[in-house]
Each structure stands twice: as structure tokens, then as C-alpha cells.
TORDO-259154 format. One record per atom (N, C-alpha, C): x, y, z. Coordinates in steps of 0.02 Angstrom, whole numbers, plus 50000, padded with zeros to 5 digits. Example, Ala and Ser with C-alpha at 12.3 -4.5 7.8 and 13.67 -1.06 7.14 Angstrom:
506604971650390;506154977550390;506604983550390;506424988850354;506844994750357;506455000250394;
This chain:
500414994250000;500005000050000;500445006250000;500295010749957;500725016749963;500445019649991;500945026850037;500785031650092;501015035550047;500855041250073;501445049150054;501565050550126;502575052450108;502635056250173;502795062550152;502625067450189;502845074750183;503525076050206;503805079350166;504665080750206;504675088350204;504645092250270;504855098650285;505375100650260;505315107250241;505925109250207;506425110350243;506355110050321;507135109450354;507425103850364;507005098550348;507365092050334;507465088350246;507275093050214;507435090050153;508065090450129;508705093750159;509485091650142;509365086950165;509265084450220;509515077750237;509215069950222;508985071550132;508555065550093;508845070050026;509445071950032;509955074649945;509445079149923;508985084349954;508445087549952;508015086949899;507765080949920;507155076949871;506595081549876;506065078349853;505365084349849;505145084049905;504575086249929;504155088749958;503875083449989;503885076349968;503415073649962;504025065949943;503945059649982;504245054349966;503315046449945;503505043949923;503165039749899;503345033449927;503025029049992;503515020550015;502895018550025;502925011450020;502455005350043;502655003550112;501885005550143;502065003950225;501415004350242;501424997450297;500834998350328;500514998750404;501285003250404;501155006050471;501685010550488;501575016050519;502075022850549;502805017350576;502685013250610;503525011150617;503945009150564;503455004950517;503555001150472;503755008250413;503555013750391;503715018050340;504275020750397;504485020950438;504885023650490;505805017850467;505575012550446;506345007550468;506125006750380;505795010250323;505955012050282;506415018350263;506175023450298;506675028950276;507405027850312;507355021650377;507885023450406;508455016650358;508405014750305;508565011250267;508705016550187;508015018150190;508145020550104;508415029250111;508395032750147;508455037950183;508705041050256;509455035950261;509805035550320;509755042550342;509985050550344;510055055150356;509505056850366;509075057850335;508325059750351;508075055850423;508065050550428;508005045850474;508155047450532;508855048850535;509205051350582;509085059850640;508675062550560;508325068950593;507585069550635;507395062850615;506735061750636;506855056550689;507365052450699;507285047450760;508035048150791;508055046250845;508735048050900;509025041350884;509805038950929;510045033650912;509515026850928;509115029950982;508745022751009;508285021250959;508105025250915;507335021150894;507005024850886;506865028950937;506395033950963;506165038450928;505795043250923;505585048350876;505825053650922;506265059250901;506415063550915;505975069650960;506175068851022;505505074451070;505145081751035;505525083450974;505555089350957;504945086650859;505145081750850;504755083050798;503905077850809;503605079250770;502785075050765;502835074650728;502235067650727;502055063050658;501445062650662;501365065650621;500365064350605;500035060750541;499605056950561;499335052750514;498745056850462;498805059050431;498265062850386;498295069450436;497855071750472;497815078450537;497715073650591;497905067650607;497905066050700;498725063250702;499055067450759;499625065150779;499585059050815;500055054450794;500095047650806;500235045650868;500265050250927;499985049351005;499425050151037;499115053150978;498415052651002;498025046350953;498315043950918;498305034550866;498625031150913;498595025150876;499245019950925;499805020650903;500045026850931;500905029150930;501145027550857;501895022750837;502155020150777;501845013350762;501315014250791;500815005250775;500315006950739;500365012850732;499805016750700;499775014150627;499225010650610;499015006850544;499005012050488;499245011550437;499095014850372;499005013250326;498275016250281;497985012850238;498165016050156;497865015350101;498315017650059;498005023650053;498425027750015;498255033950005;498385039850060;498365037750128;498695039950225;499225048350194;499195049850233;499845056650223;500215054350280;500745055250281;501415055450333;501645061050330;501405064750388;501705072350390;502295070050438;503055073750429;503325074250497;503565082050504;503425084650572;503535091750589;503715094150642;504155095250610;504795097450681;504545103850706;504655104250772;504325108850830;504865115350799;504605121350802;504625128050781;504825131150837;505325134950854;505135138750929;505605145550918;505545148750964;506035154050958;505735161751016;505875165850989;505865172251059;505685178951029;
């Protein structure tokens, strides 16, 4: 089943600044997750820490519900799904 994931433009150097937009078969947020961290090592790396983990600073939302308010990276995806990831904004 294909997803789309969205790639923010402050993480698109780190995917050789591909589009906007990546195209993977996954059928589920962990599962498109240990895809990019395979087909898209650097990107990967911006979105998850050494453990695994998803980085405290960015979210993943499944279409508009962030995937802690779903079942976290168990979170099922069906075809057609958006994979937003969006790194927290902050400043003064």
C-alpha cells in the first residue's frame, strides 16, 4: 500500500533535498519509519534519536491526527494515508 510522506523543508537536505513529498509502501508509521531509516539514512536520523525513538522535538501525524493521540508508531496505514513529519518551531 502506498503512503505519502511529507518532508519539511528543514529536513529535506538531509534526503539529497528530494521533493516535498516521498512515495514508500508501509503499513504502518514504524514500518514507513525503518523504511526511511534504510532508504533515507540522514533523514532518518533527523526524525529518530540513536534509540529508535522519535525525536521529542519533531511530530508525526497521520493525515491531521498526531500519532499519540493513534496507536503511537503502530499506527496502521491505509493507502492513500499522508505522513506528515514536523519538527517543533520555537524561538523568542
Amino acid at each position: 500500500m502506498t503512503v505519502t510522506v511529507q518532508i519539511p523543508a528543514t529536513l529535506r537536505d538531509h534526503c539529497g533535498g528530494a521533493a516535498a513529498e516521498l512515495s514508500l509502501s508501509a503499513s504502518s508509521v514504524r514500518d514507513a519509519l525503518d523504511q526511511l531509516e534504510r532508504d533515507q539514512p540522514a533523514l532518518y536520523r533527523g526524525v529518530c534519536d540513536e534509540t529508535g525513538a522519535v525525536r521529542r522535538h519533531v511530530g508525526l501525524f497521520v493525515n491531521r491526527s498526531h500519532v499519540r493521540d493513534l496507536q503511537g508508531l503502530d499506527t496502521v496505514l491505509s493507502p492513500g494515508d499522508v505522513l506528515t513529519i514536523l519538527p517543533a518551531v520555537s524561538g523568542g
